[in-house]
C-alpha positions as CSV (number, residue, x, y, z in Angstrom):
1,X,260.3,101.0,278.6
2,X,256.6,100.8,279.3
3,X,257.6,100.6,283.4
4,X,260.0,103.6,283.7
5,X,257.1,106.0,281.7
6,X,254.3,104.8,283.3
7,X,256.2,104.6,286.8
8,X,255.4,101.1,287.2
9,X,258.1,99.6,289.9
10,X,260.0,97.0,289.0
11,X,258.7,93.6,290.3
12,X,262.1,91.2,290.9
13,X,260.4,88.0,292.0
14,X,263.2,86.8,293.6
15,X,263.6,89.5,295.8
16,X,259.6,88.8,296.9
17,X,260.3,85.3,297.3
18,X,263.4,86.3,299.9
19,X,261.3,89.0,301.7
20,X,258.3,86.1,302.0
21,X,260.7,83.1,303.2
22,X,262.5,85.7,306.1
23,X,259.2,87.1,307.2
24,X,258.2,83.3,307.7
25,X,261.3,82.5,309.5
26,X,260.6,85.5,311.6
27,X,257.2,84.2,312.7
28,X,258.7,80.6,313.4
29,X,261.4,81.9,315.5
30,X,258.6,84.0,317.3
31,X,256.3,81.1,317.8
32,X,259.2,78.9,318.9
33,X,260.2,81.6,321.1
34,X,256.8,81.4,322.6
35,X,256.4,77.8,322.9
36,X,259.7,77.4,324.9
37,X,261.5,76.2,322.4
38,X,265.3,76.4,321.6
39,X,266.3,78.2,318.4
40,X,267.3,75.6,315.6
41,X,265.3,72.8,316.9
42,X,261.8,71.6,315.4
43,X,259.0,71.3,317.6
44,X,255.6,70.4,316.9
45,X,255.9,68.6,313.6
46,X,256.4,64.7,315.5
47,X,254.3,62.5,315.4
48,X,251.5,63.5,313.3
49,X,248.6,63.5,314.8
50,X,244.9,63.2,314.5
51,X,242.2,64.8,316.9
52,X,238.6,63.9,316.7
53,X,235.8,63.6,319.1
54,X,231.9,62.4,319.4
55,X,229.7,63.3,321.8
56,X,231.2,60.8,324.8
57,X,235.4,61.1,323.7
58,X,238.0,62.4,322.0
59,X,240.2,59.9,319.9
60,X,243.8,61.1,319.0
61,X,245.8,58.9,316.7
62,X,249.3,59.5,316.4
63,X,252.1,57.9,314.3
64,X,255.0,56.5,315.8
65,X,256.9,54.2,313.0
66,X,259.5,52.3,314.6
67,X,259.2,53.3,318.1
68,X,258.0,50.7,321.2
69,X,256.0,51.5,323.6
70,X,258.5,51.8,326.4
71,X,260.1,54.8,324.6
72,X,256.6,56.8,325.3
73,X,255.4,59.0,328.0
74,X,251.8,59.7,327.6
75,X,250.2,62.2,330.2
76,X,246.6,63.1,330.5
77,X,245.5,65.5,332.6
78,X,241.5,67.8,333.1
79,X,242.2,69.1,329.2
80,X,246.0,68.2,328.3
81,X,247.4,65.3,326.5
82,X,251.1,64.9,326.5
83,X,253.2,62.4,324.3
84,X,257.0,62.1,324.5
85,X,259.7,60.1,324.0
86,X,262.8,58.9,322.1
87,X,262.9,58.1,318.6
88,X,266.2,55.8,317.7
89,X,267.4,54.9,314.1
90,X,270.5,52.8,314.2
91,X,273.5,54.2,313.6
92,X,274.9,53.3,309.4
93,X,278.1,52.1,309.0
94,X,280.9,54.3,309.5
95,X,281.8,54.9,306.0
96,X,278.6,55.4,304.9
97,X,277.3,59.1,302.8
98,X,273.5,59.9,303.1
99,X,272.2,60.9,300.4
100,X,268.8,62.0,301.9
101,X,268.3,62.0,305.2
102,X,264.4,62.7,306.3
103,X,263.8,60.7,309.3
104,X,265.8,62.5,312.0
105,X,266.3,60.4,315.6
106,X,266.3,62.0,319.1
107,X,263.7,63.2,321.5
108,X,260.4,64.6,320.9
109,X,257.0,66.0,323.1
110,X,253.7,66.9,321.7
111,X,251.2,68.6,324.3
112,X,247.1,69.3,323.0
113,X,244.9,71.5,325.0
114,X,241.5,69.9,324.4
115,X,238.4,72.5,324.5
116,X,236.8,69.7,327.5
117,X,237.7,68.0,330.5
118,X,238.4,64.4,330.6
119,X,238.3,61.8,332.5
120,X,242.5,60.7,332.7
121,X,242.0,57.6,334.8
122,X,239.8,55.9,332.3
123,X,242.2,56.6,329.2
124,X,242.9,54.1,326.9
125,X,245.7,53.3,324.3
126,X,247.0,50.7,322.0
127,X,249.8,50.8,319.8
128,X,250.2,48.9,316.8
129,X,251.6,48.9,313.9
130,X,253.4,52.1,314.3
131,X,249.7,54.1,315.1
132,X,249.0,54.8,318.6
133,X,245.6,54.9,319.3
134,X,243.7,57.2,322.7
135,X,240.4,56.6,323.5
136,X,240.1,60.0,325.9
137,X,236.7,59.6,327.4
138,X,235.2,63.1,328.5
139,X,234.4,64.1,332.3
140,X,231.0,63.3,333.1
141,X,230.4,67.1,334.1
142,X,231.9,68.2,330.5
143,X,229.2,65.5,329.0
144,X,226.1,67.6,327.3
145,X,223.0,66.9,329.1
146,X,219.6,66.9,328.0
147,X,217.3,69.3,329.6
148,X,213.8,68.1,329.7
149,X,210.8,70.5,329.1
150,X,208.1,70.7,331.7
């Protein structure tokens, strides 16, 4: 009663919840669109990873639970690093119903643009215990240098 006198528009949250969740699909399907990727399929999302740096590397650390290192491609190039490869989960029986079903198998790629050059030839990694570990040491001529006063 106090809406329709007042004028007050009627507020169905449902409704703002469905205009929210398609805008948000929208942008996806744009940024997907952008990145080269093919409708339906999740990019960017596998493995999780973690990007610091000091003043002489970068160190990205990347999880990769249950996958060897011969499924991975890793590519470094001036500023890119490139990971890819296969993830595999055995197959259950055939009679089997999930009931949840989170970790998804197949192949994935993850590409960084890093804000310096590095050195790719000097790159190291180790993987263990599902956590695969870069040392990306910077380019010598992307190095800070300290300027002396005369």
């Amino acid at each position: 009663m106090i809406r329709r006198y007042f004028g007050v528009p009627d507020w169905n949250f449902s409704r703002r919840l469905e205009a929210f969740e398609n805008l948000r699909k929208q942008l996806n399907f744009m940024n997907d669109a952008f990145m080269g990727v093919t409708p339906g399929r999740k990019a960017g999302v596998f493995p999780l990873i973690n990007l610091t740096e000091d003043k002489n590397h970068y160190y990205l650390r990347a999880e990769l639970p249950g996958i060897h290192s011969n499924d991975l491609d890793i590519q470094a190039t001036g500023t890119t690093v490139s990971l890819s490869g296969e993830r595999k989960i055995p197959a259950e029986n055939n009679g089997s119903k999930y009931h949840r079903r989170e970790r998804e198998a197949g192949k994935f790629s993850r590409m960084l643009t890093l804000s310096t050059e590095i050195d790719p030839d000097r790159v190291d990694a180790i993987l263990s215990d599902g956590i695969l570990k870069l040392v990306l040491p910077k380019a010598e001529r992307a190095k800070p240098k300290q300027i002396n006063i005369k």
